[in-house]
N, C-alpha and C positions, 0 to 999 in steps of 0.2 A: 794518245788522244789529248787528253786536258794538259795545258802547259805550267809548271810552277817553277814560281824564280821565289828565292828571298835571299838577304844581302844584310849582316850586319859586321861593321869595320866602318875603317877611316874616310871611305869615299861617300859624298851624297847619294846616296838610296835609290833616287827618281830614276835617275838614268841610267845607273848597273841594272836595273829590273827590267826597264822598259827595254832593253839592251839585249838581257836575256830573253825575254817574252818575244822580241824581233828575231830569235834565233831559233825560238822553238814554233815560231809558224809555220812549220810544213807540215807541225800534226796534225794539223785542221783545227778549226776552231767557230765560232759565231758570236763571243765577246769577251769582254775584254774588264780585268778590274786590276786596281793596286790597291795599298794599303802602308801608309808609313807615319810613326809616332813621331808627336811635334808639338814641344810643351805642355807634354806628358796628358796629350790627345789624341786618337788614333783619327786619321784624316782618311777617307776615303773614298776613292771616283772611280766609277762601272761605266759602261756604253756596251751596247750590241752595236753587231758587226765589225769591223776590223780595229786592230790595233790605231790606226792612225784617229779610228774617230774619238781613242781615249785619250790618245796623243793628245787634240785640238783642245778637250777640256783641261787638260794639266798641265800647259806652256809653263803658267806663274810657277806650279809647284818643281820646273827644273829647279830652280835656285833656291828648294826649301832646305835647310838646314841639317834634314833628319840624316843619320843613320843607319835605318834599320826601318826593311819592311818587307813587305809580301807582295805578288804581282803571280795573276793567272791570266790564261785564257781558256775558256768553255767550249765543250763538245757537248751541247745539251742532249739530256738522258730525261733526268725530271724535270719538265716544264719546258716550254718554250724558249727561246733563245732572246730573251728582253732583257732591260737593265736591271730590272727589279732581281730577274734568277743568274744575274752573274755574280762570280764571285768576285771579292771577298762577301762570307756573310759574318751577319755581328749577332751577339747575344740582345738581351733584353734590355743592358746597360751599354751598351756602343761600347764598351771599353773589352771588348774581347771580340777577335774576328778568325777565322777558318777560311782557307784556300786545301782543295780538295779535287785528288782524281778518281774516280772509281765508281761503284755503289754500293750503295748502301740497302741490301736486300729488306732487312726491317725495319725501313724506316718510317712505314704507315704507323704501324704497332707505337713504335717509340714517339710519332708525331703526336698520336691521341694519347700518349700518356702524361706528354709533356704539356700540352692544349690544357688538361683538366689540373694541373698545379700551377696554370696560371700563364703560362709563358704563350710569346704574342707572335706570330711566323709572319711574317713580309714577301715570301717566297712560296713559287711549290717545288722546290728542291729539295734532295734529301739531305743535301751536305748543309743546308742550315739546322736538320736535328741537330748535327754535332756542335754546331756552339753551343746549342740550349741545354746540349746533354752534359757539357763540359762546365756549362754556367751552372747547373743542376748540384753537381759537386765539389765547384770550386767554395774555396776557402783563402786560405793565403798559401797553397802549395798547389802550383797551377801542375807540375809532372802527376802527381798523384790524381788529380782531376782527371788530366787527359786521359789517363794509363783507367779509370776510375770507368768512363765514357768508352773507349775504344772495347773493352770486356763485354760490354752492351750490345757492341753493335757487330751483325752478321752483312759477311761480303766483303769487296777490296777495298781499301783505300793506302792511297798519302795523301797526309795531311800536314798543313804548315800551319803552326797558332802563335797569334798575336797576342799579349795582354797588355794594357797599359799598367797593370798591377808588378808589372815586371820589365821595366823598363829598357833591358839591356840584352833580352833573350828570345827566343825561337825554339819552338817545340817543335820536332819533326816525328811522325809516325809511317811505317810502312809495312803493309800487309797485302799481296799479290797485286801491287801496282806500284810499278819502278819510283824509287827516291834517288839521288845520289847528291855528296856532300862535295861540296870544293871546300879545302883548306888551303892557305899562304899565310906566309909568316907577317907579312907588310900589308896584305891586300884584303886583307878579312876573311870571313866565314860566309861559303856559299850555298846554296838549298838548290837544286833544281829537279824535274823530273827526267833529263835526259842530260847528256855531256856536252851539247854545243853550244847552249847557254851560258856554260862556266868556262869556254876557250879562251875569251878576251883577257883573261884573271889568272887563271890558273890552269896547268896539268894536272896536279896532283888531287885523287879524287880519290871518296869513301864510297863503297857502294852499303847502302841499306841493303839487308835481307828482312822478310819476313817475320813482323813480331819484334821488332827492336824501334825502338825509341832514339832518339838523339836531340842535345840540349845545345845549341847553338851559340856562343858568346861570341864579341867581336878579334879576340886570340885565344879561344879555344875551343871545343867541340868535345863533348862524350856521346859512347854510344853503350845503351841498358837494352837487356831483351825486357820485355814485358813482366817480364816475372822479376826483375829488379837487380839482375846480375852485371855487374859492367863488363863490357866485352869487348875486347882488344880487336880493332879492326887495320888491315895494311889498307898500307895509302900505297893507290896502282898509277904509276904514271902510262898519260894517253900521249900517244904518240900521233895523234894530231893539232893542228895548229888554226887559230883561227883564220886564215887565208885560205883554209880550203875547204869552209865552208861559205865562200865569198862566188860570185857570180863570173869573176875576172874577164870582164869583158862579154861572155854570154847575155841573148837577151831575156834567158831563162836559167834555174839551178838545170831543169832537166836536160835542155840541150847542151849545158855544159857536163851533165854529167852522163850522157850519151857517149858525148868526144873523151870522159875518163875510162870508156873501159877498156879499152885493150891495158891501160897501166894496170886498172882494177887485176884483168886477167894476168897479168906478169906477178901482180902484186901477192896474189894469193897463190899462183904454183911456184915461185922463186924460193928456194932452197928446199922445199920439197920432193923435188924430182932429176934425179943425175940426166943431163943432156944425151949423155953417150949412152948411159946403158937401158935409158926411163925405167929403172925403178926407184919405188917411189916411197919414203919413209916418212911416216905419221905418227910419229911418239905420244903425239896427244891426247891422241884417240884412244889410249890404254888396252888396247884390244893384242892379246899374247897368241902365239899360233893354237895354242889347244882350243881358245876359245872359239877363236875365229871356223875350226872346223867342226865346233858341236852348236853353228850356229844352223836351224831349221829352216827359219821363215826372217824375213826381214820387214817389218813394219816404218813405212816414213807416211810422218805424220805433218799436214803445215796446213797455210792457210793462205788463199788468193794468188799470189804471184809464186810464191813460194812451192805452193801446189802443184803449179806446173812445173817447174823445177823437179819435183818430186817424181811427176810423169814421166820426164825424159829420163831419169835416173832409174828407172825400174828398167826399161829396155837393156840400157848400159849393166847395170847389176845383171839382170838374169841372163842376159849373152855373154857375158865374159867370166862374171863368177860363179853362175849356176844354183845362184840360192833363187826360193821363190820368194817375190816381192808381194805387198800388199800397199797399196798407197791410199792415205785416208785424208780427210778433210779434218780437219782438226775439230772444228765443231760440231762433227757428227760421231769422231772417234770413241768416246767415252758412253756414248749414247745405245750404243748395241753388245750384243754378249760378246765381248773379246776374248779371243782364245789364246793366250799369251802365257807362259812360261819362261825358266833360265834359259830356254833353247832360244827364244825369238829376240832380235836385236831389234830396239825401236830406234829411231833416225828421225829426230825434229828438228826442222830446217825453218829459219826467222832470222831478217833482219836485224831485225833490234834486239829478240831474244826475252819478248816481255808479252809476246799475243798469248794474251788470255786464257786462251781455248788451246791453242799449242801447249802451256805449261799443265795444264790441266790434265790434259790425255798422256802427257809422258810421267806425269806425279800418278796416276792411275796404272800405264804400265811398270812403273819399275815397282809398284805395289804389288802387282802381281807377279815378280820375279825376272823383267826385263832388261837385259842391260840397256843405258841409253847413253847416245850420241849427239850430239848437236852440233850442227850447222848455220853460224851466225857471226854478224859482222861486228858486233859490239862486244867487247873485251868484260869481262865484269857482271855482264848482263847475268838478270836468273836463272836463264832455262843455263846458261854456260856453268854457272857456280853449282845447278844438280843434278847437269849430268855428269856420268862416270867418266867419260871421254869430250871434245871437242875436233872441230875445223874450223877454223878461222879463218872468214873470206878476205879480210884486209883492203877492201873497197874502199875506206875511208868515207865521212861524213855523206849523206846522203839525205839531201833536202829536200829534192821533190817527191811529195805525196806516192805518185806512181813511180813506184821503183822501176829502174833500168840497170846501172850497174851492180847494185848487190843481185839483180837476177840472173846476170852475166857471171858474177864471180861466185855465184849457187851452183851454177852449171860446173864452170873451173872445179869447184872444192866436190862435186859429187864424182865427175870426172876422175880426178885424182884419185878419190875414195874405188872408184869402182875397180882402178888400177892397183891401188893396194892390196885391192880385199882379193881379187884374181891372182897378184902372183904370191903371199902369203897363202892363197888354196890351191897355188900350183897346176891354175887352168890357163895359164897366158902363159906361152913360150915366150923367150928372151927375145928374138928376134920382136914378136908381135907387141913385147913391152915398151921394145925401142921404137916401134916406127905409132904408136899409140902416143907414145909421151912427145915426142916428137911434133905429131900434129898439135898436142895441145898447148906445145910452146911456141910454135908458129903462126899461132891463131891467130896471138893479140896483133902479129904484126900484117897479117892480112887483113883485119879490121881496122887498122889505123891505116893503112893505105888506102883503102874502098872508101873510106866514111867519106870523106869531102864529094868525092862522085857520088854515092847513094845519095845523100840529101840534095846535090844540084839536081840529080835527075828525079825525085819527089818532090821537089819544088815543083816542076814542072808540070807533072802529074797528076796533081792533086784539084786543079782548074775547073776538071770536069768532076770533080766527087766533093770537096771539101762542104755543099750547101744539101748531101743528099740527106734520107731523114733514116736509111737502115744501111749494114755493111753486115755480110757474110764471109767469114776466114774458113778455107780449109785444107786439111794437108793428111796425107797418110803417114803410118810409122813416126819417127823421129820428129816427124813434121807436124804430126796431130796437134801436140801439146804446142808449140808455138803459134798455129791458128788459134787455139784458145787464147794463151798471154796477147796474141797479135787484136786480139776480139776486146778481150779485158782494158790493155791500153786506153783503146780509141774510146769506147762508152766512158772509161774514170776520165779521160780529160776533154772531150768534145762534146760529150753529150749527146753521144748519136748512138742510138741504139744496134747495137753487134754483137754477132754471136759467130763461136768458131765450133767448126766442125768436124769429126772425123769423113772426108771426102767421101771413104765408099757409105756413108749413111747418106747423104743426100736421096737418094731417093727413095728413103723408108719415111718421107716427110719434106723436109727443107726442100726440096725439088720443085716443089708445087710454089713457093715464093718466087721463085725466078723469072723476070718478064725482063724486058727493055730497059727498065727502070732500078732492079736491082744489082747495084755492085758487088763482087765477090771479088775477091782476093785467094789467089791459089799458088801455095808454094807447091813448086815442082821442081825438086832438086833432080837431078843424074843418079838417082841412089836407084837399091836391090827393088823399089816399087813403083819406078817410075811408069813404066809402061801403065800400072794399074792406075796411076794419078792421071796421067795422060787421058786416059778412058774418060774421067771424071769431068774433065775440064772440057773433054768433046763434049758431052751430057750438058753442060754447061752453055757450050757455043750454041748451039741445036737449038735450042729454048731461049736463044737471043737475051742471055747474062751478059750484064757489062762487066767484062775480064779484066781484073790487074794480074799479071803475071809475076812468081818471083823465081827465079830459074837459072841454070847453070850456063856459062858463058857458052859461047858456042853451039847451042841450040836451036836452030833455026827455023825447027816446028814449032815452037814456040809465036817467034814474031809471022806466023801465018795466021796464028788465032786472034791477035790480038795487037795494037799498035803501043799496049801500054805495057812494056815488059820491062824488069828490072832486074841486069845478068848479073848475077855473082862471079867468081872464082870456083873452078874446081876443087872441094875441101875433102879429105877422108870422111866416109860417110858419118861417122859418131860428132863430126865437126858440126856439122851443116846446122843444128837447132841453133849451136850459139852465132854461127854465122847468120845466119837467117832470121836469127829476131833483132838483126839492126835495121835493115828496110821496115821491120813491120813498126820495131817503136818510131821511128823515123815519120813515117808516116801519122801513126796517130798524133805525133809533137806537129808536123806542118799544118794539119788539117785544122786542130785546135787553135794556134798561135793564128791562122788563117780568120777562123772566127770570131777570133778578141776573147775566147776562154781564159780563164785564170788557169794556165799551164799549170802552175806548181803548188795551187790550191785548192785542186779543184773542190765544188761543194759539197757538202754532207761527207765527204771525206775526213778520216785522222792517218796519220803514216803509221802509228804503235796503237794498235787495236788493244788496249791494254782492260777493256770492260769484255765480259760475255756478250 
């Protein structure tokens, strides 16, 4: 969610920050602050709404001299999104400032306590308690203050502080809301809340964990837990590069990162899986054969896109490896009586590796004796450093908002997974291992061939739908879960209200919406339920729905229903979800980009849910 940069070394300040803060715009945001010391003054400019309107105020201060400074953008929580509640906020004396992601649960309690000792609040944020709490016990020993303040306060944060009483340094804190440090020998000391901000500068990065502190100098860096231990952290190098978090010619990150997944898909099954015989080896995942066979129940846990990922992957699990699945929402997981033991393996699947609600529910089950797994494209990340095992999707950087490729390479990595876990339980013959693995490594290249036609012929398409005000997705089996992600797309970036459906429910309800006027969207692959999809879509026609079709080539009942049909390739049927949700994100990117929506930002959106 909230973006933090800070930068102290040899280069002027303004522009490494605003530089970063331009990279961390796809977590969503609604304004915009920096902060940089300048004869031994802290100078400070806020604006709501976008980076560039803070831009406009602070041309002069490119050329300012400093340093060393702070730079956020806000996903407002407390208060409104105005310039008064963006960050940076200051103490009582301007000479101490806080940039902050998280919340801060008690910070009424702590606001009224600090209210009657006298201190003056300018905001209704809670992240300006923390300067006053921090001004409360400062002295001339600004760590002991912070560390003094942070004791206080209940909920997440990172925080990055400024003092002018210390002219040369940066406190960094982080307690379940991502930090990461960039170090370089020549290029200084980096702060951000994610790793695309530090690409231009630096590979070499420290990840914060939970409850440690870090002192920021312009060559050098320590890191203390909280309790005052210094603690030896490895510097991990990222194996991506700032070019590939660049647009290269796209007129969006998302339709560029549309056309990256079939790489995405090489990217994550490559050296995983022998071509000739597909089996498939995941050292990662630390899962030994005894385990694997006193495994009972399988629990996958995630949230939004990730979720449906999670959906398709339970059919793939219990057909092939025979355990039973249970798939949960991540933010209702922890919320009911969980029946979990050593037997049940939990499997949380994220992006980024930092949602909120996903670390929460897997810190809950492996509390109550479950081993856990992750699935996630961010090397370093939390949920990676506490689980017992990982997968690694290897999607590289992903900047639009609405994921597309890491949902693509969730599929790959569960895929794989579901492959492993079957022939280490010795339910997939050899034969069915090879022509499984097979399809999965031919995928990417049947999506790189299709994609230029799928989007000419959704260009096309879309003429008669792009200005409607509802959309209905629906699909059976394997296909369910992609009418949901296909539903979820269109509303995060167009603004059009959609909702996906399991087909045979339509007429336990949805059926009654259907007139002239309403669009549906209905994948109907050649798979084991087609004939029953088929039913669905007549149900459909009868009631005069306006049909978009997504269907298997060669089908020629198909174009009798409808003139607006989109044919695939015939794929093995466990293929078809990941082949089948490029028409549907395809569509919701034409439709949006059609209406002049902010593709890659869309509103009230953050990419890294990183608050409850």
């Amino acid at each position: 969610m909230c973006g933090i940069v800070g930068y102290c070394g040899p280069r002027r300040v303004v522009p490494v920050v605003l530089e970063g803060l331009r990279r961390l715009e796809y977590r969503g945001y609604d304004s915009a602050g920096i902060v940089y010391l300048e004869d031994g003054k802290l100078i400070k400019h806020r604006s709501e709404g976008k980076l560039s309107n803070l831009e406009a105020i602070i041309d002069s201060a490119l050329i300012a001299p400093s340093h060393i400074g702070l730079g956020h953008t806000r996903w407002a929580t407390h208060g409104a999104p105005t310039t008064e509640n963006a960050h940076p906020h200051s103490d009582c004396t301007g000479d101490l400032v806080v940039i902050h992601n998280g919340i801060i649960e008690n910070y009424h309690s702590l606001r009224e306590e600090l209210k009657a000792k006298g201190h003056k609040f300018s905001s209704e944020t809670d992240t300006e308690v923390l300067a006053h709490l921090i001004e409360e016990y400062l002295t001339d020993d600004l760590v002991s203050a912070v560390k003094e303040a942070v004791s206080r306060v209940e909920g997440s944060y990172a925080i990055g502080v400024l003092w002018a009483g210390m002219p040369d340094t940066i406190i960094a804190v982080r307690n379940q809301s991502p930090l990461v440090l960039g170090v370089s020998k020549d290029q200084g000391t980096f702060l951000a809340s994610d790793i695309p901000a530090l690409l231009p500068y630096t590979n070499e990065v420290v990840f914060l964990d939970d409850m440690e502190l870090a002192i920021l100098k312009a060559d050098s860096y320590e890191v203390y837990s909280l309790f005052g231990t210094l603690v030896e952290k490895e510097i991990q190098i990222i194996n991506w590069n700032a070019g590939m978090a660049e647009k290269a010619g796209f007129k969006h990150f998302m339709l560029k990162e549309i056309f990256e997944q079939p790489q995405a898909i090489t990217n994550t099954v490559s050296g995983r899986i022998n071509p000739e015989s597909g089996l498939v080896e995941l050292p990662e995942v630390n899962l030994d054969s005894e385990e694997i066979d006193n495994i009972d129940r399988i629990f996958l846990v995630a949230c939004g896109t990730s979720w449906h990922a999670a959906l398709v992957a339970k059919y793939w699990i219990e057909k092939y490896a025979g355990i039973p699945v249970e798939v949960d929402i991540a933010s209702e997981f922890r919320y009911r009586h969980l029946i979990i033991n050593d037997r049940v393996l939990t499997i949380s699947i994220s992006q980024s590796g930092e949602t909120a609600d996903t670390l929460a529910g897997i810190r809950l089950a492996k509390k109550l004796g479950s081993k856990i797994i992750t699935i996630c494209n961010v090397v370093g990340s939390t949920m990676t450093r506490e689980a017992d095992g990982t997968v690694y999707t290897h999607a590289g950087p992903e900047i639009g908002v609405a994921s597309t490729k890491a949902f693509i390479s969730q599929l790959a990595a569960l895929f794989l997974f579901t492959l492993f876990l079957s022939q280490k339980k010795g339910t997939l013959s050899l034969e069915k291992s090879r022509e499984m693995g097979k399809a999965l490594i031919d995928i990417a290249g049947v999506i790189e061939r299709e994609l230029p036609r799928i989007q000419e012929e959704i260009k096309e398409l879309i003429d008669n739908f792009y200005d409607c005000r509802d959309f209905l997705f629906v699909g059976r089996g394997l296909s369910f879960p992609i009418a949901l992600e296909g539903a979820l797309k269109l509303k995060e970036i167009s603004y059009i209200h959609a909702e996906g459906y399991a087909s045979g429910e339509l007429k336990h309800g949805p059926i009654a919406l259907i007139d002239k006027e309403m669009p549906i969207l209905a994948l109907v692959p050649q798979d084991d339920v087609y004939q029953k999809s088929l039913s669905n879509v007549e149900e459909i026609k009868a009631r005069q729905g306006r049909l978009i079709l997504i269907g298997t080539e060669g089908d020629s009942h198909l174009q009798r229903l409808t003139d607006d049909v989109i044919f695939l390739p015939k794929v093995p049927d466990d293929m078809n979800p990941i082949l089948y949700t490029i028409p549907a994100q395809l569509l919701a990117y034409e439709i949006a980009s059609r209406r002049g929506c902010d593709v890659d930002q869309p509103r009230n959106l953050a990419k890294s849910v990183t608050v409850e």
